[in-house]
C-alpha beads as a LAMMPS data file, in Angstrom:
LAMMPS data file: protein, C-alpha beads

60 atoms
59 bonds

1 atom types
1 bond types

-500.0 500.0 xlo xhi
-500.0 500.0 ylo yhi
-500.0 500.0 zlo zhi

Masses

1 110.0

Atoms # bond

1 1 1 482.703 58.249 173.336
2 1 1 484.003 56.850 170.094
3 1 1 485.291 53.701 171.824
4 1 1 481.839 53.180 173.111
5 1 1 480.245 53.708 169.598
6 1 1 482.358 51.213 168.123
7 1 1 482.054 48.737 170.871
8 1 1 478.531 48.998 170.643
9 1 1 478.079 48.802 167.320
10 1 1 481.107 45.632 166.521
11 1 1 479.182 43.844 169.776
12 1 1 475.815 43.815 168.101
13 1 1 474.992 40.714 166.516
14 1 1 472.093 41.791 164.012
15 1 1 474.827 44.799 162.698
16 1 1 477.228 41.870 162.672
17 1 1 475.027 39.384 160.477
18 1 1 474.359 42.440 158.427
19 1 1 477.700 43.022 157.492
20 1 1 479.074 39.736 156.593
21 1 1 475.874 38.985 154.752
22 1 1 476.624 42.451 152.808
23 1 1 480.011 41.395 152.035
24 1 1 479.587 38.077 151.090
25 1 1 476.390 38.640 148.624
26 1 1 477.448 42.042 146.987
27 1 1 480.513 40.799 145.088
28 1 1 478.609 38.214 143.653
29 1 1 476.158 40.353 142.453
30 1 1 478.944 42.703 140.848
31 1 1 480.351 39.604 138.942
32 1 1 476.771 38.276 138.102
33 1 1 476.130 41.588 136.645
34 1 1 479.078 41.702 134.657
35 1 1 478.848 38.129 133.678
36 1 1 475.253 38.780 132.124
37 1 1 476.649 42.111 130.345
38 1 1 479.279 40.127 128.714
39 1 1 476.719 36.622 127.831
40 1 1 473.955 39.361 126.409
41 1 1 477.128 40.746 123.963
42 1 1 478.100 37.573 123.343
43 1 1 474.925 36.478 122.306
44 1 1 474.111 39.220 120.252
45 1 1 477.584 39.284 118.273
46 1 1 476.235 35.457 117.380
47 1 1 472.918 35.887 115.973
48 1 1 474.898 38.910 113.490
49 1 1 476.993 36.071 112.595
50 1 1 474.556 33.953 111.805
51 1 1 472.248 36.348 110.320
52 1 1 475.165 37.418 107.919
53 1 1 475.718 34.015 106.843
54 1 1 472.181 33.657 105.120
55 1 1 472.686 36.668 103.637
56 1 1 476.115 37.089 102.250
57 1 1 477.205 40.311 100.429
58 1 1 477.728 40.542 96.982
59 1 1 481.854 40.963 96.636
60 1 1 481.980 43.032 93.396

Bonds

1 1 1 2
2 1 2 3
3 1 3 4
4 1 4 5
5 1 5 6
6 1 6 7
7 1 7 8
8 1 8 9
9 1 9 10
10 1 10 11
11 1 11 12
12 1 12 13
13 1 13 14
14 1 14 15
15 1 15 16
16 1 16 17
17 1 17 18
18 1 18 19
19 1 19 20
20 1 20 21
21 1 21 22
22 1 22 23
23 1 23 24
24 1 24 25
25 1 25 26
26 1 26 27
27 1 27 28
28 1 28 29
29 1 29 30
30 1 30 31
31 1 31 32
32 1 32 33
33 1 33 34
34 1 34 35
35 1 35 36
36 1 36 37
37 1 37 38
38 1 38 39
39 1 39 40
40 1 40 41
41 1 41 42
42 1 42 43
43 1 43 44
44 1 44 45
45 1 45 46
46 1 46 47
47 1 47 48
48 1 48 49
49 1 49 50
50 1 50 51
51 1 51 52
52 1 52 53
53 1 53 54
54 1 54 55
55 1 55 56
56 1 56 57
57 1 57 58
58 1 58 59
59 1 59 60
């Protein structure tokens, strides 16, 4: 039963398509995701740093 399940399911081509498409998009959606994370951090540490230098603190 389990042998026919499995050769039923490996010998369809749509399940087939589905799985290589789901492997090959989903880690690049992982590494987009983390890419934009780290851009969005970046980006924000920046504009402090520039915001900072126009308005230095008095060192007293």
């Amino acid at each position: 039963m389990i042998k026919t399940i499995l050769q039923m399911t490996w010998g369809n081509p749509i399940f087939m398509i589905v799985v290589i498409t789901a492997i090959w998009f989903i880690p690049g959606i992982v590494i987009r995701r983390l890419v934009e994370k780290q851009l969005i951090k970046k980006k924000k540490l920046d504009q402090e740093k520039r915001i900072a230098s126009l308005y230095p603190k008095n060192e007293k």
